[in-house]
ROSE-4610 file (N, C-alpha, C; in Angstrom, 1 decimal, always signed):
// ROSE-4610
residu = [X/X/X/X/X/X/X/X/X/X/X/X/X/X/X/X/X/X/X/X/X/X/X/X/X/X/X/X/X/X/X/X/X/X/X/X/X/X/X/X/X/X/X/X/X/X/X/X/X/X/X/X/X/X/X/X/X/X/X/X/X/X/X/X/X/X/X/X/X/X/X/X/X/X/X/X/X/X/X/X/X/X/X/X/X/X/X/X/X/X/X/X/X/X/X/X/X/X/X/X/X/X/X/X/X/X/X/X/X/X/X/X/X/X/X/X/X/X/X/X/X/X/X/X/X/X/X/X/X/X/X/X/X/X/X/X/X/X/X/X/X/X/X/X/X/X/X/X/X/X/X/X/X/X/X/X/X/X/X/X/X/X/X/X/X/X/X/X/X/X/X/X/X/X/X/X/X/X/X/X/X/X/X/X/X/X/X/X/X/X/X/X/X/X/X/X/X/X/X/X/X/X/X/X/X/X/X/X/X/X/X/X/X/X/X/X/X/X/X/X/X/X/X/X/X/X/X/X/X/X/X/X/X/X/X/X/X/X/X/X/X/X/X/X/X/X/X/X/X/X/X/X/X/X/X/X/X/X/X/X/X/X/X/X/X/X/X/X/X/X/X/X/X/X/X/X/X/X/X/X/X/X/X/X/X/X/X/X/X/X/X/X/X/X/X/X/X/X/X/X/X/X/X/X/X/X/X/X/X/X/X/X/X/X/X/X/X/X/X/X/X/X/X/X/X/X/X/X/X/X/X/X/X/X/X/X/X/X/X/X/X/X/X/X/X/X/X/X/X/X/X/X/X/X/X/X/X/X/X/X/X/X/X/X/X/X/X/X/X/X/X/X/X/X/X/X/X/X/X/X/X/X/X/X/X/X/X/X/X/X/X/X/X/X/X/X/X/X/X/X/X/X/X/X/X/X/X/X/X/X/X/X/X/X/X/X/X/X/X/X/X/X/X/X/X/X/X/X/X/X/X/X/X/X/X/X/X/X/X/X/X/X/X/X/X/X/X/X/X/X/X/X/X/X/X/X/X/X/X/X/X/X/X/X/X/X/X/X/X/X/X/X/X/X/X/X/X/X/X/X/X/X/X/X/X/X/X/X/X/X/X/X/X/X/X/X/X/X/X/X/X/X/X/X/X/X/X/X/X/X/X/X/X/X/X/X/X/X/X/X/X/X/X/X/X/X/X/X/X/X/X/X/X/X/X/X/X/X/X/X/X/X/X/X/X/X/X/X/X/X/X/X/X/X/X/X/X/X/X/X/X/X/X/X/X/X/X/X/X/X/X/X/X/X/X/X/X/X/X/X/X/X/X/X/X/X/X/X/X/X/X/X/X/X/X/X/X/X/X/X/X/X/X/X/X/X/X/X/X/X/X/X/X/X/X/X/X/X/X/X/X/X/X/X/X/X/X/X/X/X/X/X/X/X/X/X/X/X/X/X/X/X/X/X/X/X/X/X/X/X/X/X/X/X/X/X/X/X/X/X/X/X/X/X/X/X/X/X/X]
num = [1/1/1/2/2/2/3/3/3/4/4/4/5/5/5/6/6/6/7/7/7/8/8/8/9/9/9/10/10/10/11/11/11/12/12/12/13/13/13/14/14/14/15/15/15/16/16/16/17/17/17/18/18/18/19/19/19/20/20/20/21/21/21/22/22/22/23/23/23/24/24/24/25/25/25/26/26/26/27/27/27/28/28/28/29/29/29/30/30/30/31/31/31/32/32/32/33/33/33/34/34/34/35/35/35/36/36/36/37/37/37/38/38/38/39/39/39/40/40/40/41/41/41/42/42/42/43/43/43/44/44/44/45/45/45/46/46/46/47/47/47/48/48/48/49/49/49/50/50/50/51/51/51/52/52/52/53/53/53/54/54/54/55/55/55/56/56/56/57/57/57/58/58/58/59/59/59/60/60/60/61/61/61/62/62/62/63/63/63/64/64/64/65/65/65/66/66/66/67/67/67/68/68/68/69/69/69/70/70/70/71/71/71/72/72/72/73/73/73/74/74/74/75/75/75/76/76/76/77/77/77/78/78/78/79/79/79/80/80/80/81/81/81/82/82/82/83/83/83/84/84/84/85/85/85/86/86/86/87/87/87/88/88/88/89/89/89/90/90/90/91/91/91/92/92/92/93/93/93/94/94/94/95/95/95/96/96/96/97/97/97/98/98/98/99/99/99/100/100/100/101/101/101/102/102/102/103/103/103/104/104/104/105/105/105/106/106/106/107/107/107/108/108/108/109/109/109/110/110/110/111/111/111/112/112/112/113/113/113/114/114/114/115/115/115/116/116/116/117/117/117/118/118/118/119/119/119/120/120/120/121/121/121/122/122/122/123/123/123/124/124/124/125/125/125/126/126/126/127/127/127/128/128/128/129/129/129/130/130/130/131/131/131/132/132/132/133/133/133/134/134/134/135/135/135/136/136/136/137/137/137/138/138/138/139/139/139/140/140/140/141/141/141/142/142/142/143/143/143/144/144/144/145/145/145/146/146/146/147/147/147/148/148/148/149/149/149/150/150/150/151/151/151/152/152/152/153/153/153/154/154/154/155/155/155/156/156/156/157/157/157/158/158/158/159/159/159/160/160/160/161/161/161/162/162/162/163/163/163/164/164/164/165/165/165/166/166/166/167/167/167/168/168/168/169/169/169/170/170/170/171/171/171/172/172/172/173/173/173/174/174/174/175/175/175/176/176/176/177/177/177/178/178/178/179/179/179/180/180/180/181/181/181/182/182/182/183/183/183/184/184/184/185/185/185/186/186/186/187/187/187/188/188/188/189/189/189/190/190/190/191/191/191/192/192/192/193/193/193/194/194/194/195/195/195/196/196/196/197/197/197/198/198/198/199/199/199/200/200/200/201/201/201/202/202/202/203/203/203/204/204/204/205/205/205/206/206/206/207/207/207/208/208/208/209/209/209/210/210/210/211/211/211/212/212/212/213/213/213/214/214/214/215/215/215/216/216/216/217/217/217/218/218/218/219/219/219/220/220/220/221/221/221/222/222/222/223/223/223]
x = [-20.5/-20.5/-19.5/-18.8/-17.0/-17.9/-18.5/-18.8/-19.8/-20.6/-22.2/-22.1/-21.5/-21.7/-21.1/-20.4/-19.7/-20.8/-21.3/-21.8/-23.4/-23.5/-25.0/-25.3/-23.6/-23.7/-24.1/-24.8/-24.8/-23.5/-23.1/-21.8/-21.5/-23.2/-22.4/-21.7/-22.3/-21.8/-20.7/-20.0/-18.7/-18.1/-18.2/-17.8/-17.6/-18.3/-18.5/-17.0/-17.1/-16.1/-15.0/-14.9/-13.3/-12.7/-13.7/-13.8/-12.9/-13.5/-12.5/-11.7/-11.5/-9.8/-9.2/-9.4/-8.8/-7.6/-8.9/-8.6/-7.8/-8.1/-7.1/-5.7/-5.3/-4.4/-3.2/-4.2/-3.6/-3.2/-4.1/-4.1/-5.2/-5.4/-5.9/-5.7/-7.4/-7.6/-8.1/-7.2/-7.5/-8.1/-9.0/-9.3/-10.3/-9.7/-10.1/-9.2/-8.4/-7.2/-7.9/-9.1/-9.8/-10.7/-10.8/-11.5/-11.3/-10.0/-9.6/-9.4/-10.0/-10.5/-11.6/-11.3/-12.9/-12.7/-11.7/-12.4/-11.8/-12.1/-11.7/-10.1/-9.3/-8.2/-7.1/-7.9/-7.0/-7.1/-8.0/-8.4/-7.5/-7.2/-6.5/-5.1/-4.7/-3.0/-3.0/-3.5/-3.6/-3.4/-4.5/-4.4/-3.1/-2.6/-1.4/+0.4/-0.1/+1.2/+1.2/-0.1/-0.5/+0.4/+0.4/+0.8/+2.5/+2.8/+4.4/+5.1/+5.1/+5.6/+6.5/+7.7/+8.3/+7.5/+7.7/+7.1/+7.7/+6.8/+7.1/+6.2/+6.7/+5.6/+5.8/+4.9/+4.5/+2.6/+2.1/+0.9/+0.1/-0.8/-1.2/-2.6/-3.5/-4.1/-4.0/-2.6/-2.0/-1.7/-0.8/-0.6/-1.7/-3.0/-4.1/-4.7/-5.1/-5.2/-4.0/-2.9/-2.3/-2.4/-2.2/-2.8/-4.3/-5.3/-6.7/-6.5/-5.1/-5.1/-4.7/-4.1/-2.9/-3.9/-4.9/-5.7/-6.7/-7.0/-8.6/-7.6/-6.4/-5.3/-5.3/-5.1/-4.5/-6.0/-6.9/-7.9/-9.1/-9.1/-9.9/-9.6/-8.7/-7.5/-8.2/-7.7/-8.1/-6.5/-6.1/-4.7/-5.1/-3.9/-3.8/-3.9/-3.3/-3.1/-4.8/-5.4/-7.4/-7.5/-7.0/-8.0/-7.6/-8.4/-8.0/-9.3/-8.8/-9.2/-11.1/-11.3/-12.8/-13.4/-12.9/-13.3/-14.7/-15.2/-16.8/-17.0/-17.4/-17.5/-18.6/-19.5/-20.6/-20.1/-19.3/-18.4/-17.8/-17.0/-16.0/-16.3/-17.9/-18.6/-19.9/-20.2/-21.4/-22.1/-23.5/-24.4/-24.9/-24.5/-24.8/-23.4/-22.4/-21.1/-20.5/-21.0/-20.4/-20.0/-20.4/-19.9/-19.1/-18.8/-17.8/-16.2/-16.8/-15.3/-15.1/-15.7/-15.4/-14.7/-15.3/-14.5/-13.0/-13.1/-11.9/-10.8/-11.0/-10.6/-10.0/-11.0/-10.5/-9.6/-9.8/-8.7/-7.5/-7.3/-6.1/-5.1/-6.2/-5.8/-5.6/-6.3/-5.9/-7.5/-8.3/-9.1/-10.4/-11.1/-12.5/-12.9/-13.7/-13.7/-14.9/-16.1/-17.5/-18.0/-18.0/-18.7/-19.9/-20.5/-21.8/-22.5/-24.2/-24.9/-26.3/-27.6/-28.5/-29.3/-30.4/-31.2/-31.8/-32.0/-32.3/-33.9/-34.6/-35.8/-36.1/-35.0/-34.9/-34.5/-33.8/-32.8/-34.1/-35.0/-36.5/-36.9/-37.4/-38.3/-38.4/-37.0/-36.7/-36.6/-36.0/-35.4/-36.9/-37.8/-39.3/-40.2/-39.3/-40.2/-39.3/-38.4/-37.2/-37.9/-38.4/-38.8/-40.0/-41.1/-42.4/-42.4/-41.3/-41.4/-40.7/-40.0/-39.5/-40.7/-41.5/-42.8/-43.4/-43.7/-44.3/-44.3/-43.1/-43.2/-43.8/-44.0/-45.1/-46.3/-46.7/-48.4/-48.2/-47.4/-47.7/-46.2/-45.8/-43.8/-43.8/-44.8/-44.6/-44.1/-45.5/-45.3/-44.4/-43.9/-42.9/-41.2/-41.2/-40.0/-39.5/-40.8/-40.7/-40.6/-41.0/-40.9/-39.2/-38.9/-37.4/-36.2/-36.6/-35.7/-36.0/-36.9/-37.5/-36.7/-36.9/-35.8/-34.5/-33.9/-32.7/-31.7/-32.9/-32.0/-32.2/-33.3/-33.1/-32.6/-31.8/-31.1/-29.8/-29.8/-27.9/-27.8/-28.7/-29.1/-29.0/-29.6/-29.7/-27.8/-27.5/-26.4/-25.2/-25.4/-24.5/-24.9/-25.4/-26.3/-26.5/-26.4/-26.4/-25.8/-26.3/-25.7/-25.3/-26.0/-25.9/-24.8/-24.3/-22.9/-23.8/-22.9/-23.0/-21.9/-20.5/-20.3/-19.7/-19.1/-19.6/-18.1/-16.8/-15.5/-14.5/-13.6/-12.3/-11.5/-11.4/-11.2/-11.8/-12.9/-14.0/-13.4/-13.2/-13.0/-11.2/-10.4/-9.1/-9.3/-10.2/-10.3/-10.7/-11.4/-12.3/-11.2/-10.0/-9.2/-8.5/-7.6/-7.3/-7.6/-8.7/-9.9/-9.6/-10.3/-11.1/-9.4/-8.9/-7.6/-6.2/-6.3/-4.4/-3.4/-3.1/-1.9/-1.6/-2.5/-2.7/-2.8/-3.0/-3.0/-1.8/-0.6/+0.3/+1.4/+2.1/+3.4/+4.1/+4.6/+5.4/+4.1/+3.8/+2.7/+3.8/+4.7/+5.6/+5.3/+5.2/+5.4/+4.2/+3.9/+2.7/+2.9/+2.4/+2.2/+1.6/+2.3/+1.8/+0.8/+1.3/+0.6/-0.6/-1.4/-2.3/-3.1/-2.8/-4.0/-5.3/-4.7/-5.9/-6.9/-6.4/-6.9/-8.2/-7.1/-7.7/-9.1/-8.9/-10.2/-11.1/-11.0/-11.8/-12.8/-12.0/-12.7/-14.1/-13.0/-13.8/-15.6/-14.7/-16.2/-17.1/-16.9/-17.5/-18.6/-17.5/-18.1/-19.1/-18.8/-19.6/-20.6/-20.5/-21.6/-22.0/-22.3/-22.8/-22.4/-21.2/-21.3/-20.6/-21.1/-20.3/-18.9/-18.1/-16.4/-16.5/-16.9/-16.0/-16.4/-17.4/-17.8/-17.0/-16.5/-15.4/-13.9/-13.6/-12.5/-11.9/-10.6/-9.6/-10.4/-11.2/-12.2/-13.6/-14.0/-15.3/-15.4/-16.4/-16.1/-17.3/-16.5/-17.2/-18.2/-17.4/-18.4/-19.3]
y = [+1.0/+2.3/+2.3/+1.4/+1.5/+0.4/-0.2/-1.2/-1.0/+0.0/+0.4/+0.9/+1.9/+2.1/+1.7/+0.9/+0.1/-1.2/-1.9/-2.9/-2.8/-1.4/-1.6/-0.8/-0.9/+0.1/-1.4/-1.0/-1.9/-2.3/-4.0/-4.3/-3.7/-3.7/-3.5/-1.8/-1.1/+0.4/+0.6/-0.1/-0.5/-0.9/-1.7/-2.7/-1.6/-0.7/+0.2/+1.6/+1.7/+2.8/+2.3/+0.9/-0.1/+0.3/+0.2/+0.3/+1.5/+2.8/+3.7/+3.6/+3.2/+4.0/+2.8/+1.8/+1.1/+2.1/+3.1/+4.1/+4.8/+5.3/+6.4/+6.1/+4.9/+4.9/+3.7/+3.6/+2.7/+1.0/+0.3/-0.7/-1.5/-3.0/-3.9/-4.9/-5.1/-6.4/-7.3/-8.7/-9.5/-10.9/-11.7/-12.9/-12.4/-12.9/-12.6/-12.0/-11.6/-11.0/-9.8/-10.0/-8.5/-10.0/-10.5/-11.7/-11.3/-11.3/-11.4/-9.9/-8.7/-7.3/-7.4/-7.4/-6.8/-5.8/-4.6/-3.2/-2.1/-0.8/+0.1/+0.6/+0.1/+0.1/-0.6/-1.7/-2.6/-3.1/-2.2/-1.4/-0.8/+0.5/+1.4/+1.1/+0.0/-0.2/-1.1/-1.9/-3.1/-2.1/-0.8/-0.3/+0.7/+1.0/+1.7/+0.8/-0.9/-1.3/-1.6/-1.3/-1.8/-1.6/+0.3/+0.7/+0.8/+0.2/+0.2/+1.8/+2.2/+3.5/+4.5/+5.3/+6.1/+6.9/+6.5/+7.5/+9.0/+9.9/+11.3/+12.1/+12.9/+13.5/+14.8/+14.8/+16.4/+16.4/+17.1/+17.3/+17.1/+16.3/+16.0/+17.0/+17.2/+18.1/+19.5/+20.4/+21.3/+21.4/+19.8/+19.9/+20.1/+19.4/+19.6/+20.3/+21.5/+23.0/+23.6/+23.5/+24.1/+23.5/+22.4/+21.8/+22.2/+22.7/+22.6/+24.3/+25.4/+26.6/+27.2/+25.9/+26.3/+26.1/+25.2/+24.9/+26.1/+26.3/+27.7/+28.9/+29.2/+30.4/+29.8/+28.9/+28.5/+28.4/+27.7/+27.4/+28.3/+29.4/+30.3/+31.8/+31.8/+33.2/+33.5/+33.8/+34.2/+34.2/+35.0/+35.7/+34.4/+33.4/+32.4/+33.1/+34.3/+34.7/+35.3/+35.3/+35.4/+34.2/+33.2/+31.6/+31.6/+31.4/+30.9/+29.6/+28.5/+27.6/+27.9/+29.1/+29.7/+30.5/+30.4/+31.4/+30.2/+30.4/+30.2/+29.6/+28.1/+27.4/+28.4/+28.9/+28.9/+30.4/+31.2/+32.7/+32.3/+31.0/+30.7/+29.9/+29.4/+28.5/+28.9/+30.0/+30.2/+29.6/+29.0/+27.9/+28.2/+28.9/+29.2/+28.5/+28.6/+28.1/+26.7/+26.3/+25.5/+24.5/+23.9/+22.9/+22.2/+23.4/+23.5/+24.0/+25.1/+25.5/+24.2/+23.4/+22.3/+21.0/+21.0/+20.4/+20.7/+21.6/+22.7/+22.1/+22.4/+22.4/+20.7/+20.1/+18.7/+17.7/+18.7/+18.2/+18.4/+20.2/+20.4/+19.3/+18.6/+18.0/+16.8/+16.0/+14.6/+13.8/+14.8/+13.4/+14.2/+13.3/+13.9/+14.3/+15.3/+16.1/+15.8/+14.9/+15.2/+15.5/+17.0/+17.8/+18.2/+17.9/+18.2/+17.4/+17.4/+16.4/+16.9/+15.9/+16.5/+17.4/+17.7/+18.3/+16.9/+17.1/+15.7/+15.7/+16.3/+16.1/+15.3/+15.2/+14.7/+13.1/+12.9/+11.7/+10.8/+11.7/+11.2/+10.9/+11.6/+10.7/+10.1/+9.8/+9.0/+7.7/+7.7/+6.6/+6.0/+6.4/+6.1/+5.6/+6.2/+5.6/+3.9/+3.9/+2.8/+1.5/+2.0/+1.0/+0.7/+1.1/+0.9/+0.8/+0.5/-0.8/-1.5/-1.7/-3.3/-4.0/-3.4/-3.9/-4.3/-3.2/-3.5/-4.9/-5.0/-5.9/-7.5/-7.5/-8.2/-8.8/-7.3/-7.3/-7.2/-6.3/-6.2/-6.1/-6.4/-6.6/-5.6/-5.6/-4.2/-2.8/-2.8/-1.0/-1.0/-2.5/-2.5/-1.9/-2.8/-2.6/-1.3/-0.5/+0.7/+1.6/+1.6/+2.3/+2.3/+1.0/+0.9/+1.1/+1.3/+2.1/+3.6/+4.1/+5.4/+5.7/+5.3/+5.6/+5.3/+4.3/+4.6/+5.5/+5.6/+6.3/+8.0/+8.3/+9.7/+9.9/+8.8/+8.8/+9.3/+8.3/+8.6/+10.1/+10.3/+11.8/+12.6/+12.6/+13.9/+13.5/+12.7/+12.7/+13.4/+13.6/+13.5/+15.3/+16.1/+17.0/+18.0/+17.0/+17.6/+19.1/+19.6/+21.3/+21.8/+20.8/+21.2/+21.1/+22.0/+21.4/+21.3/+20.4/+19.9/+20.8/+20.7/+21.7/+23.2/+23.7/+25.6/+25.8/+25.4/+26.3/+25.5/+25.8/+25.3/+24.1/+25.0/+24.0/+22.7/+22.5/+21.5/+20.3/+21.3/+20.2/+19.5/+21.0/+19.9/+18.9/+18.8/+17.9/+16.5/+16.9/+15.7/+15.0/+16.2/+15.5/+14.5/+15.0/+14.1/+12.8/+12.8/+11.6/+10.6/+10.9/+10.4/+10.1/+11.6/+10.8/+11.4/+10.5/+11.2/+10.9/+9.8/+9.9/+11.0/+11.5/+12.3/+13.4/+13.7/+15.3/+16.0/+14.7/+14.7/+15.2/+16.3/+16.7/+15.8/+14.6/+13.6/+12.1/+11.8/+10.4/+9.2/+9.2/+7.7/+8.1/+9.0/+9.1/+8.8/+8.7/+9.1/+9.4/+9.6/+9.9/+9.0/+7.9/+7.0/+7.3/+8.7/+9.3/+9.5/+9.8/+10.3/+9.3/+8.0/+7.1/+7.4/+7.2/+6.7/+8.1/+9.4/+10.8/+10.2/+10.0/+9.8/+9.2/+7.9/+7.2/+7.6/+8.0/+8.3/+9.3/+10.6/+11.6/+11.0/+10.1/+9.3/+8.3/+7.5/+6.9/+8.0/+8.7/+9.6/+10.5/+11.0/+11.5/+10.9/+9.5/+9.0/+7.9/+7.9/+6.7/+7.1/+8.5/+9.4/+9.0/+8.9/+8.4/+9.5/+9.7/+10.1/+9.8/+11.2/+10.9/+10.4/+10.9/+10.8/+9.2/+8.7/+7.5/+6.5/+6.9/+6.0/+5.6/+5.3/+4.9/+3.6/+3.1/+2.1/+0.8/+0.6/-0.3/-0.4/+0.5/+0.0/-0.8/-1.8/-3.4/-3.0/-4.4/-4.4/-5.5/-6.6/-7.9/-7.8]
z = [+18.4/+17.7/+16.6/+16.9/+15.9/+14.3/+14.6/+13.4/+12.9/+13.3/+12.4/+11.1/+11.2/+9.5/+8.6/+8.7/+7.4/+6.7/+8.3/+7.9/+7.3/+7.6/+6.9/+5.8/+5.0/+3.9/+2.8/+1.4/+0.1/+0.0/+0.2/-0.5/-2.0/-2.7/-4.1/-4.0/-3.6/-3.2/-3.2/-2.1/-1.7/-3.0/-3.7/-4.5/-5.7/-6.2/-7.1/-6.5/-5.4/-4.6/-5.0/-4.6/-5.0/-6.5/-7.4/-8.7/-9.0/-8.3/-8.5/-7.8/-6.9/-6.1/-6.8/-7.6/-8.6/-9.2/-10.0/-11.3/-10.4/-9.3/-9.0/-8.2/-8.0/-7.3/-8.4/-9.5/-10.7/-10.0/-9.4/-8.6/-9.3/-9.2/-9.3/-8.2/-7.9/-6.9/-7.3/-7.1/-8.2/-7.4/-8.0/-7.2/-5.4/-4.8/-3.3/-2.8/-2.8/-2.0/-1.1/-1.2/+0.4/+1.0/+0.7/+1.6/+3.0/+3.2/+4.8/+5.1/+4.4/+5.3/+5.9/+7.2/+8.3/+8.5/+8.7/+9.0/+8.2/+8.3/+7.6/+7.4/+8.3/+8.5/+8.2/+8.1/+7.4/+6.0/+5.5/+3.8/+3.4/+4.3/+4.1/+4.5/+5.0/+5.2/+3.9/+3.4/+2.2/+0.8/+0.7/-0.2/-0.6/+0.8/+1.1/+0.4/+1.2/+0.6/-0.9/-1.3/-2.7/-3.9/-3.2/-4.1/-4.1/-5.1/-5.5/-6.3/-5.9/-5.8/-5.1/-5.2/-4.6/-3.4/-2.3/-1.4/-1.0/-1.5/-1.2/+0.0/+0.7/+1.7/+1.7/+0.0/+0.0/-0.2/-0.1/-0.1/-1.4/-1.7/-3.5/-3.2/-2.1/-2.5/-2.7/-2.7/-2.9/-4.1/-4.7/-5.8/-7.0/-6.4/-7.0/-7.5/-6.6/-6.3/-7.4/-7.3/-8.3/-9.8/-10.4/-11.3/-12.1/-11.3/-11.4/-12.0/-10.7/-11.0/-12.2/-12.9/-13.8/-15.6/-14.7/-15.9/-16.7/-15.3/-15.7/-16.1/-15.6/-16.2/-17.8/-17.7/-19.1/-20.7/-19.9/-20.6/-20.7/-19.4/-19.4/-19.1/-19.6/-19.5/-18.2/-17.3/-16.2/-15.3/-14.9/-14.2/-12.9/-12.2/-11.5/-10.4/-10.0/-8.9/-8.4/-9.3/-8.7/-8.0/-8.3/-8.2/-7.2/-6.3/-4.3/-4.5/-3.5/-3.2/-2.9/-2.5/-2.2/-3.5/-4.5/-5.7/-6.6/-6.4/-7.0/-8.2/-8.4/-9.9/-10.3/-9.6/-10.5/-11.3/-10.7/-11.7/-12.2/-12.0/-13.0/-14.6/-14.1/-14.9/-15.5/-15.7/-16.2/-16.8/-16.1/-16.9/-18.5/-18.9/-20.7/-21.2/-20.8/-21.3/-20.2/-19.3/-18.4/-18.9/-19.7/-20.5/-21.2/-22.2/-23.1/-22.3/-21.3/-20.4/-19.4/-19.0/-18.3/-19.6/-20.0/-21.5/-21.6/-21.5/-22.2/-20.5/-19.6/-18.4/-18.4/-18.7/-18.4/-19.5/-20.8/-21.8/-21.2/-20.8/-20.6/-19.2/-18.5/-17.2/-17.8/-18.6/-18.7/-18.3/-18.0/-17.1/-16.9/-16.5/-16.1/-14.9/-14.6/-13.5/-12.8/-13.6/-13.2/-12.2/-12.5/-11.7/-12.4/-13.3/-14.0/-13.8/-13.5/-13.3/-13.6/-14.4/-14.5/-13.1/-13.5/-12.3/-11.6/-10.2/-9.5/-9.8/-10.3/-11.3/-12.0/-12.9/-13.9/-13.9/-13.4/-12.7/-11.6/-10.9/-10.1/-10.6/-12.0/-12.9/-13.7/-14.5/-15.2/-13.8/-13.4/-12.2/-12.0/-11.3/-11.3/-12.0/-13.4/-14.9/-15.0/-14.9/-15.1/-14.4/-12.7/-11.7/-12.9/-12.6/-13.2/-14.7/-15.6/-16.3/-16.1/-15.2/-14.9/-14.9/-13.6/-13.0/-14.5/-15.4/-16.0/-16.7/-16.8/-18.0/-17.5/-16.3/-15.9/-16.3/-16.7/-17.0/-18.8/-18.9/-20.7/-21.1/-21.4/-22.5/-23.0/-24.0/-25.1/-24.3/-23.6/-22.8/-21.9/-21.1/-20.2/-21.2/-22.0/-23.0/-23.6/-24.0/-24.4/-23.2/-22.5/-21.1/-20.4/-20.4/-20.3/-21.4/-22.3/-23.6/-23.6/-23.3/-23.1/-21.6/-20.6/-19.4/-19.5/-20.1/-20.1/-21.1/-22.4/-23.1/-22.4/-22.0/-21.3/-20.2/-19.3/-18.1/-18.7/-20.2/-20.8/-21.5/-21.8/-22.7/-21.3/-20.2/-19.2/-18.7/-18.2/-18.1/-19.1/-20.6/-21.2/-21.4/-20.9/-21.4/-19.8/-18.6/-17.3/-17.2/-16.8/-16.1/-14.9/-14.5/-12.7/-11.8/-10.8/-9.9/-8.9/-8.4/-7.0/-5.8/-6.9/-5.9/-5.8/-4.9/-4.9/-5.1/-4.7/-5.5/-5.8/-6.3/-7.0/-5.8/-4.7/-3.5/-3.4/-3.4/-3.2/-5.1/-5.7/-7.3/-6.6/-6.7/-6.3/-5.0/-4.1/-3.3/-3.5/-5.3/-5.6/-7.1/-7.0/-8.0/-6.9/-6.4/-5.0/-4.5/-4.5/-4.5/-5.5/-6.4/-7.8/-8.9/-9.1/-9.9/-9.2/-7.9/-7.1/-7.9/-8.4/-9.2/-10.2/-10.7/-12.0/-10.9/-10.2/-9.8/-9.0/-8.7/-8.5/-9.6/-8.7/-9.5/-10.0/-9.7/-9.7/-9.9/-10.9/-10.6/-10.4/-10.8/-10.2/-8.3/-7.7/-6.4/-5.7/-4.5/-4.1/-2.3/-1.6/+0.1/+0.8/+0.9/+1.9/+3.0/+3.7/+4.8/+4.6/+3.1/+3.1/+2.7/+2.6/+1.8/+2.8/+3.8/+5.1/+5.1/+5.0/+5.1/+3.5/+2.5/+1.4/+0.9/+1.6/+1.4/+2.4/+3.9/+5.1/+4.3/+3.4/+2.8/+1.9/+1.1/-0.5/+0.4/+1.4/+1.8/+2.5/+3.4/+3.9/+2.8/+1.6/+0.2/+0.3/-0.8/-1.4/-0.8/+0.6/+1.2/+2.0/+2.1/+2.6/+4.3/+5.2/+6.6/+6.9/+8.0/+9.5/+9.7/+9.5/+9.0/+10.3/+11.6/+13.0/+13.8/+12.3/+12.8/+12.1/+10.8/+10.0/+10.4/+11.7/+12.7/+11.8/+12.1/+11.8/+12.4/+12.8/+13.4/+12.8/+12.7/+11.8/+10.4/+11.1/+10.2/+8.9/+8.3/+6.9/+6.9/+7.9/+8.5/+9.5]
């Protein structure tokens, strides 16, 4: 029960997740040096000593929350003392303007937030069109080729153009600053909280590899 879902997730999946906690923890893995990880735990102690940094034990998703609060006061006049961790992207973001106030939001932070994404419509059928000319190009090059310039440029276009959140309040974004860029959402980025790597990534794989947090234990293998 402890080793199922690690091992039947896509390495490259994995390998992509690596990619960012790269970006967010300001780390590089270089050569093989994870060769010798088998389970989730001893991911998260490796990624822990990684990092060369002042250890502080104050909370960075707090800090986050206040960073994220200080932004929408600042960039979307809106009095800080409104913003609670449950106050609503989609009031704070109105889909006629979402874009440009997310812009605005993420200049003032340093970093990207993506939280905008096309409609999963759109992303179905371009994605569908993408398979079926691979295929294509099998049978005829021309229609396959045009078919795959035709999906990917409208995968990059709905992407750059997307509207849609995924998710519902301010709480849920500083959770995903936390995530995605902890050093930067930290009061102090020379510091960081040792304590929380493990909270940290348990959240990120759970996130993003869609598993069963209560099934992601210090034991569940990768081999």
């Amino acid at each position: 029960m402890t080793d199922y879902e690690l091992k039947n997730i896509d390495p490259e999946d994995i390998e992509d997740l690596l990619v960012k906690v790269e970006t967010s923890f300001d780390i590089k893995f270089v050569g093989d040096e994870l060769v010798h990880i088998t389970t989730f735990g001893q991911l998260c102690d490796h990624i822990a000593n990684k990092i060369k940094l002042d250890n502080s034990d104050d909370c960075t998703s707090q800090q986050a929350f206040y960073k994220l609060r200080d932004a929408i006061s600042s960039t979307l006049q809106i009095d800080n003392k409104t913003i609670s961790t449950d106050f609503q992207l989609a009031d704070l973001l109105p889909r006629q303007s979402r874009r440009s106030k997310t812009k605005k939001l993420e200049s003032h932070l340093g970093f990207n937030l993506n939280i905008l994404r096309p409609p999963h419509w759109v992303t179905g059928t371009l994605g569908i069109l993408l398979l079926a000319s691979l295929v294509g190009l099998f049978f005829n090059w021309q229609i396959g080729l045009i078919g795959l310039v035709f999906s990917i440029t409208g995968l990059w276009l709905a992407n750059k153009v997307g509207n849609e959140l995924d998710l519902q309040t301010v709480g849920q974004v500083a959770e995903k600053m936390t995530r995605e860029n902890y050093l930067k959402s930290r009061r102090n980025p020379m510091t960081f909280n040792k304590k929380e790597i493990e909270k940290v990534l348990t959240d990120w794989f759970s996130n993003d590899l869609d598993l069963d947090k209560s099934k992601l234990t210090r034991d569940a293998k990768f081999v």
